[in-house]
TIBALO-943994 format. One record per residue (C-alpha): residue number from 1; residue in three letters; chain; x, y, z. Coordinates in steps of 0.02 Angstrom, whole numbers, plus 32768, in hexadecimal, padded with zeros to 4 digits. Layout:
N
- seq / type / mol / x / y / z
- NUM / ALA / A / X / Y / Z
...
//
This chain:
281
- seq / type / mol / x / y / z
- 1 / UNK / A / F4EA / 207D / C90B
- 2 / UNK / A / F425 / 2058 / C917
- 3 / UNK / A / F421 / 1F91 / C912
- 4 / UNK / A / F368 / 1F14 / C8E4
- 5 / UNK / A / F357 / 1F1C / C99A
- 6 / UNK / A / F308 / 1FBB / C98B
- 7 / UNK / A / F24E / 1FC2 / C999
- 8 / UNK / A / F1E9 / 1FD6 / C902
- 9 / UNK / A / F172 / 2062 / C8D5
- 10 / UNK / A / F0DD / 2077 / C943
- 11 / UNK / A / F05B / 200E / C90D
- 12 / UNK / A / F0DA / 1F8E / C8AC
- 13 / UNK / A / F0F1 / 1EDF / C8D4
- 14 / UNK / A / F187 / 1EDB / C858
- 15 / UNK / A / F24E / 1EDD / C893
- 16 / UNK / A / F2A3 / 1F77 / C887
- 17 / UNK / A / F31B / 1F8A / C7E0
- 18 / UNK / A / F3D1 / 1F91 / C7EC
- 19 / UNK / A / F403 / 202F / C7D5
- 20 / UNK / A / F4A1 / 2039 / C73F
- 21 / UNK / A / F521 / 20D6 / C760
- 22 / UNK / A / F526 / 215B / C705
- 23 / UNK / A / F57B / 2207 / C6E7
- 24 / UNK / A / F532 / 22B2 / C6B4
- 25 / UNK / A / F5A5 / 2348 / C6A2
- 26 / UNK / A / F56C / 23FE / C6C0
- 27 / UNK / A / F5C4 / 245F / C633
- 28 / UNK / A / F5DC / 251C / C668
- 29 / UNK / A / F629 / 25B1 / C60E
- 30 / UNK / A / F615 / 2678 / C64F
- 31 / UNK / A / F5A9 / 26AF / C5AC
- 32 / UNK / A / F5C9 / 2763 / C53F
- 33 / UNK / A / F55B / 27B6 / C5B1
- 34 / UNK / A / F5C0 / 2786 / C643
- 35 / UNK / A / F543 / 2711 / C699
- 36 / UNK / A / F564 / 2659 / C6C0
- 37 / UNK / A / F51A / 25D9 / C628
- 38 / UNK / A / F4EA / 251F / C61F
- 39 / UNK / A / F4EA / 24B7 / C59F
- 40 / UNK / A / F452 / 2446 / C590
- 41 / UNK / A / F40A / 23CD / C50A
- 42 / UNK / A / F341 / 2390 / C4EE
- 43 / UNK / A / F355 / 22D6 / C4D7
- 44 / UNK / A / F2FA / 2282 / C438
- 45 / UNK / A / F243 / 2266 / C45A
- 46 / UNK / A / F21F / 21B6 / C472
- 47 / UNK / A / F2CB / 217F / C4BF
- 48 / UNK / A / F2B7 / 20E8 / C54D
- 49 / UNK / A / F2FF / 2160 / C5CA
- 50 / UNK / A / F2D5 / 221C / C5F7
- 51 / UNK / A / F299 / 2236 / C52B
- 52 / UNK / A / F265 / 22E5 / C510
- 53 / UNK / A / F2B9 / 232D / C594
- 54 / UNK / A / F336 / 23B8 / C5B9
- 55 / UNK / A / F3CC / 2375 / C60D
- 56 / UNK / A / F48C / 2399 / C61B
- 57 / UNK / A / F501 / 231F / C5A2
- 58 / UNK / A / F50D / 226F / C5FA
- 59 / UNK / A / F4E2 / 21B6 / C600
- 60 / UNK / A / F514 / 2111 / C656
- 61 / UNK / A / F5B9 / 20C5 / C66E
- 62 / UNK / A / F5FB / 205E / C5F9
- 63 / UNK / A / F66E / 1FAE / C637
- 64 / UNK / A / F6FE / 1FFA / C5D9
- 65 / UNK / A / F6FE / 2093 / C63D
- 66 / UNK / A / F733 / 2032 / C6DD
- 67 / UNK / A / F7AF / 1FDF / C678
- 68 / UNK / A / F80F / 2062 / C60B
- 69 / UNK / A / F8CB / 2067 / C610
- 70 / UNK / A / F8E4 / 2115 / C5F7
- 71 / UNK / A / F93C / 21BD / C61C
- 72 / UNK / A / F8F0 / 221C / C6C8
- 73 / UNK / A / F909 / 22DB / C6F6
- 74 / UNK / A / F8C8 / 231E / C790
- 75 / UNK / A / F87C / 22DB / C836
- 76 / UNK / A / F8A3 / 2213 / C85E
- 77 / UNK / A / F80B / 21A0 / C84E
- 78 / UNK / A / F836 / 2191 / C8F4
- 79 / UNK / A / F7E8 / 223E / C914
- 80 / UNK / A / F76B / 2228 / C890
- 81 / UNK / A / F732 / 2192 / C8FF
- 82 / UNK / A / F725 / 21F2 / C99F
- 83 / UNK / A / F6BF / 2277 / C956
- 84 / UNK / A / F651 / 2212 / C910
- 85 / UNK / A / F639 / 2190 / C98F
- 86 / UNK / A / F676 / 210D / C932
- 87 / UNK / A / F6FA / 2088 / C90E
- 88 / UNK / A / F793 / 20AD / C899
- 89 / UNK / A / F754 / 204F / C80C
- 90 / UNK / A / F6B7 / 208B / C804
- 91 / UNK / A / F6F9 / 214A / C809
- 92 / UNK / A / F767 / 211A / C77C
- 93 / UNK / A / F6D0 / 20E7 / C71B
- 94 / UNK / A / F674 / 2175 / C749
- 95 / UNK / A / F6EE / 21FE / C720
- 96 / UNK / A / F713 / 219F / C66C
- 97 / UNK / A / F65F / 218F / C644
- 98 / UNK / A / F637 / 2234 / C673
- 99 / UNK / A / F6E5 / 2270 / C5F1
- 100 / UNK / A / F696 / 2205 / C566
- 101 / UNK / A / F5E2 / 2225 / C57C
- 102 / UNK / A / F619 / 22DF / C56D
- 103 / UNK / A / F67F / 22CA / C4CB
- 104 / UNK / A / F5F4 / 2250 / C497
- 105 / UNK / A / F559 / 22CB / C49D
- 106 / UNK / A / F5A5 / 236B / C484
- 107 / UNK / A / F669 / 2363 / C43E
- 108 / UNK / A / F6AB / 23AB / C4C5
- 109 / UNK / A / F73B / 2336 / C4FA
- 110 / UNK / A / F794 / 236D / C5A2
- 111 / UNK / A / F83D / 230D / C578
- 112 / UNK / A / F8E9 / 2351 / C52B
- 113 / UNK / A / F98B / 2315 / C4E1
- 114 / UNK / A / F9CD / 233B / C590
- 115 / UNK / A / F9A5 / 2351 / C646
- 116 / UNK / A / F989 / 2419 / C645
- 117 / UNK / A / F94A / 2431 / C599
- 118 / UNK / A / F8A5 / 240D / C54A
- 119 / UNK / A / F86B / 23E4 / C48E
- 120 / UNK / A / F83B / 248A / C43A
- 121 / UNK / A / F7E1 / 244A / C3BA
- 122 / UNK / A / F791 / 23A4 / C3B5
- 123 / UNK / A / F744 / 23A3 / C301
- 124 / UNK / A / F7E2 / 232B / C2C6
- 125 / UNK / A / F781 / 2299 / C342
- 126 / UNK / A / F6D9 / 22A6 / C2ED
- 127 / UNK / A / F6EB / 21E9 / C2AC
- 128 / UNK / A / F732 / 21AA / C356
- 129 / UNK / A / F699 / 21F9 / C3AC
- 130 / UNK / A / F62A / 21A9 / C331
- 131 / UNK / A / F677 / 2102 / C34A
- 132 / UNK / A / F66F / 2123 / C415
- 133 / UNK / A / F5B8 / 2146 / C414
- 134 / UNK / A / F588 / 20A3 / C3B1
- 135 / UNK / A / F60D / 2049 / C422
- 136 / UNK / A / F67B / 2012 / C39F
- 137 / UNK / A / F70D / 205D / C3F3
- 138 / UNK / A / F738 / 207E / C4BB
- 139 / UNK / A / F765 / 211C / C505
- 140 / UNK / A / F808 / 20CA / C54F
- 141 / UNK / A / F837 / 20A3 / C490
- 142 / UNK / A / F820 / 2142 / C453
- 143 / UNK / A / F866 / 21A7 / C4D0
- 144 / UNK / A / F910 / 2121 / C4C7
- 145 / UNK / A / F90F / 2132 / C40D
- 146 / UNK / A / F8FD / 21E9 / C3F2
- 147 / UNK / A / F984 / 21FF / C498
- 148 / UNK / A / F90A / 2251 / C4F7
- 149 / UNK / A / F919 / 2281 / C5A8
- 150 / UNK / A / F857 / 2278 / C621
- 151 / UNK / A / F858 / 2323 / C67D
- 152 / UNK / A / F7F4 / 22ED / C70C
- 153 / UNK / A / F837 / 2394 / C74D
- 154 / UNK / A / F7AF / 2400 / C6D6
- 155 / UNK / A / F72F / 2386 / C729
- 156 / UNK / A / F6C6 / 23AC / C7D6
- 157 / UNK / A / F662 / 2346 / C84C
- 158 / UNK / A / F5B4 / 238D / C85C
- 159 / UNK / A / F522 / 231A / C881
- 160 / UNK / A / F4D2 / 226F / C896
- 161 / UNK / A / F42A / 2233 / C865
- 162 / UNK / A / F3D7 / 219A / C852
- 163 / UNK / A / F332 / 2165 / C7EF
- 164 / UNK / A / F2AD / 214C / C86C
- 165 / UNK / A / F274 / 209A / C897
- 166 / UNK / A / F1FD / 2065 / C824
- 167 / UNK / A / F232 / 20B4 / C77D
- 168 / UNK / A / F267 / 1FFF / C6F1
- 169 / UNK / A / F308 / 207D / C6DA
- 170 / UNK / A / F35F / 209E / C753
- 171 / UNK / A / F400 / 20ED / C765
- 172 / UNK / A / F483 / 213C / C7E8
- 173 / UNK / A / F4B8 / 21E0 / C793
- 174 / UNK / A / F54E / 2245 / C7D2
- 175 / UNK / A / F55E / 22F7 / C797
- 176 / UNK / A / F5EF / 234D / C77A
- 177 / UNK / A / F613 / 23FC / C742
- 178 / UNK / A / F697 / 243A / C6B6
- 179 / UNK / A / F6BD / 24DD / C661
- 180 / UNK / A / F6BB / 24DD / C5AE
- 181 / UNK / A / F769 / 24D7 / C567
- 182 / UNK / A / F7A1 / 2567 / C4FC
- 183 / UNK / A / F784 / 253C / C459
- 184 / UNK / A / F723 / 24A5 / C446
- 185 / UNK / A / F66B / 24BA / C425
- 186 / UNK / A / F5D3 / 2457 / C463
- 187 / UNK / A / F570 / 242D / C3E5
- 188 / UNK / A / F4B7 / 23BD / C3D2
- 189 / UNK / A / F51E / 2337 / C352
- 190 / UNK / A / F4E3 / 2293 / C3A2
- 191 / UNK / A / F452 / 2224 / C38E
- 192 / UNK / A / F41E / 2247 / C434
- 193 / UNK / A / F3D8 / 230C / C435
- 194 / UNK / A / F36C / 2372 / C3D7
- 195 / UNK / A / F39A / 23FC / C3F8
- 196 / UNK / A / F43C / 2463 / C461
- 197 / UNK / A / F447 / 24FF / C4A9
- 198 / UNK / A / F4A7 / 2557 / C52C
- 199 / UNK / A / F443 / 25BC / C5B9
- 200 / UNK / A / F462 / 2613 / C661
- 201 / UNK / A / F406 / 259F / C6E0
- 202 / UNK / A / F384 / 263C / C6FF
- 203 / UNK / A / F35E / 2628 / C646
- 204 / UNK / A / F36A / 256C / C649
- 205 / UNK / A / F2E3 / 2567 / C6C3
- 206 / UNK / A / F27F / 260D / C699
- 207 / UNK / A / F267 / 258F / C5E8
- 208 / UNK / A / F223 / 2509 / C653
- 209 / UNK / A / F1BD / 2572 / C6B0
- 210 / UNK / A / F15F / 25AB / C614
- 211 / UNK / A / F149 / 24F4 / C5D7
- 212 / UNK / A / F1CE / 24F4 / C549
- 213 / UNK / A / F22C / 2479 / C585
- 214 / UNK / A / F228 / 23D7 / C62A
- 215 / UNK / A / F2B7 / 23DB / C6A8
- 216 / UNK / A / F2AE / 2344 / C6FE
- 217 / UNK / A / F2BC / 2358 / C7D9
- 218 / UNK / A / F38C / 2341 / C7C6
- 219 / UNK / A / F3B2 / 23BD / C73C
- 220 / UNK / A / F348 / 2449 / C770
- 221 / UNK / A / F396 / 2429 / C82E
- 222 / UNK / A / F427 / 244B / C7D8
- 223 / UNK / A / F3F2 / 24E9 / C778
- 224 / UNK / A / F3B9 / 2523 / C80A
- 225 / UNK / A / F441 / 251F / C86C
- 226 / UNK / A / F4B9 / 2572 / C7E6
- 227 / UNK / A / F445 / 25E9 / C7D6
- 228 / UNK / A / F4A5 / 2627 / C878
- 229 / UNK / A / F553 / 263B / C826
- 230 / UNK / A / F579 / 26BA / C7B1
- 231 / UNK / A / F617 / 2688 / C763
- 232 / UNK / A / F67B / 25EC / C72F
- 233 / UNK / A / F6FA / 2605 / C7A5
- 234 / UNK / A / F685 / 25F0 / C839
- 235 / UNK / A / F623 / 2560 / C804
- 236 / UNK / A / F6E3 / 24F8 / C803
- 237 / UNK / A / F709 / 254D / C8A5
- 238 / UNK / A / F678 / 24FF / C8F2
- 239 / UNK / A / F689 / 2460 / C958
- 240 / UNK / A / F5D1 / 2419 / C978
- 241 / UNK / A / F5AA / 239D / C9E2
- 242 / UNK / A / F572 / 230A / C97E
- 243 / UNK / A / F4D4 / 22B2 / C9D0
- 244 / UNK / A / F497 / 2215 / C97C
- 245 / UNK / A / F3E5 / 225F / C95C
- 246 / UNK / A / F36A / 21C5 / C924
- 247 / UNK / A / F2B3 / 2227 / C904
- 248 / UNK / A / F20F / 21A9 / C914
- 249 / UNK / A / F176 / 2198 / C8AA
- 250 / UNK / A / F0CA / 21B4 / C8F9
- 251 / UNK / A / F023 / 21A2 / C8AF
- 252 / UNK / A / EFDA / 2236 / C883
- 253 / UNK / A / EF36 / 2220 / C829
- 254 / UNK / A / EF3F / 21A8 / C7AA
- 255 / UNK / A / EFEA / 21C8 / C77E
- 256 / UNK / A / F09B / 21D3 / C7E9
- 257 / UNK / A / F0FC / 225E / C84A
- 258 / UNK / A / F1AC / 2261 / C85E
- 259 / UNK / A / F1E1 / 229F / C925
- 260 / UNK / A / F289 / 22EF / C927
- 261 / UNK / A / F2D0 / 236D / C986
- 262 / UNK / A / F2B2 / 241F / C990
- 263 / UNK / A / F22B / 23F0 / C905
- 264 / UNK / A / F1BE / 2488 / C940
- 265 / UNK / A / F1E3 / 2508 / C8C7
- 266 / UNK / A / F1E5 / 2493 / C83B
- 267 / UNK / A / F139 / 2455 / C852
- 268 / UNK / A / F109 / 251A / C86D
- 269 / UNK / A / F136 / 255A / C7C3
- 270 / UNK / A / F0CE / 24ED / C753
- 271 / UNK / A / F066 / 2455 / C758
- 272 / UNK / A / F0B9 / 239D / C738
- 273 / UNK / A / F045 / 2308 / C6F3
- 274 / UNK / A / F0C3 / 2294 / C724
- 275 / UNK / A / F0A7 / 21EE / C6E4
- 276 / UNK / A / F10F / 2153 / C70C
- 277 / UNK / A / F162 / 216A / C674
- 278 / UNK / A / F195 / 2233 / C684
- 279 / UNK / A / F1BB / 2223 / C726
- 280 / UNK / A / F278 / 21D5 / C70F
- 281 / UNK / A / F300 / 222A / C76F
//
């Protein structure tokens, strides 16, 4: 994890921010026509972090989620740890946040009454969710008092990004992906979004591309490269190497550009007037 010893922006005199973890999951389904679909949500103009954006369901972990007491299907946090190149408690608190976050913004809740089955219908938690997303309840205390079991199992490892140096808000985001459970249905119903939708990644990016939308550097990195899969099946076959990828800001006229990898293409297909502000990752 990035630490104040990092040096600040170019230009900036100021110490580098601490960056908080956080956990963003990739929701996939294979669509009626066949093709491979995302599920993405704009973000509520004026919102202290990334507001206005498209981005995939997400947000930073919460104390509790390190904490929790609670039922676990699937790969140890052992594993969890190695893939992500961290310690156990930390991937505990990743994996949990990225679980809640997930039920949070969309009501999809990948958890079941046991270790190989998952909630069909998740309409029956509508209060809990309201009560997790104001923080008047903890995702260990609902899961223990609904006897739900975490499948970590429907969970997969898939990237690591980290605000650049520079930015007031700064956080260090691991993706995962997921595949839609049968049944349950991601909707907008949170304070946080404007507006839902699901979209191949082509789509998802052909829409930015026109201007209807603003993918930030990480989530149209990750459109891009499911753009390459064509079914479900093959994105949670994949096993990506997980590089801790930390872009930089650069003057660039009188506002800010964000350096990242492979950044090319994205600066190709339309112009970005990045200002300090619209340039969080």
């Amino acid at each position: 994890m990035a630490t104040n010893h990092e040096p600040a922006a170019a230009g900036s005199t100021a110490p580098a921010v601490d960056p908080k973890d956080a956990s963003t999951v990739i929701l996939v389904r294979d669509g009626q026509s066949g093709e491979l679909e995302v599920f993405l949500l704009r973000r509520v103009a004026g919102m202290a972090f990334a507001g206005g954006m498209t981005v995939f369901p997400g947000g930073g972990v919460d104390p509790s989620d390190e904490d929790a007491n609670i039922g676990w299907s699937g790969p140890p946090v052992s594993w969890w740890a190695r893939r992500f190149s961290t310690d156990a408690a930390r991937a505990k608190a990743l994996v949990c946040a990225a679980v809640r976050e997930t039920f949070e913004e969309c009501g999809v809740l990948l958890a079941g009454p046991t270790a190989d089955s998952v909630v069909a219908d998740t309409a029956r938690y509508a209060r809990a969710r309201t009560r997790l997303e104001q923080r008047e309840l903890s995702f260990g205390e609902f899961l223990e008092s609904e006897r739900l079991v975490l499948r970590t199992d429907l969970l997969r490892p898939w990237a690591n990004w980290i605000t650049p140096v520079g930015e007031g808000r700064r956080y260090d985001t691991r993706f995962f992906v997921a595949a839609a459970p049968d049944g349950q249905v991601a909707d907008g119903a949170t304070s946080e979004a404007e507006e839902v939708r699901w979209q191949t990644p082509a789509a998802a990016i052909a829409h930015w591309r026109d201007g209807a939308s603003v993918l930030l550097p990480p989530t149209w990195t990750q459109l891009s490269r499911l753009a390459g899969f064509g079914t479900v099946a093959e994105v949670l076959a994949a096993e990506p190497d997980i590089p801790q990828i930390l872009p930089t800001l650069v003057g660039e006229g009188k506002g800010l550009r964000v350096e990242f990898p492979d950044q090319e293409e994205y600066y190709a297909a339309r112009p970005h007037p990045w200002s300090k502000r619209s340039g969080d990752v």
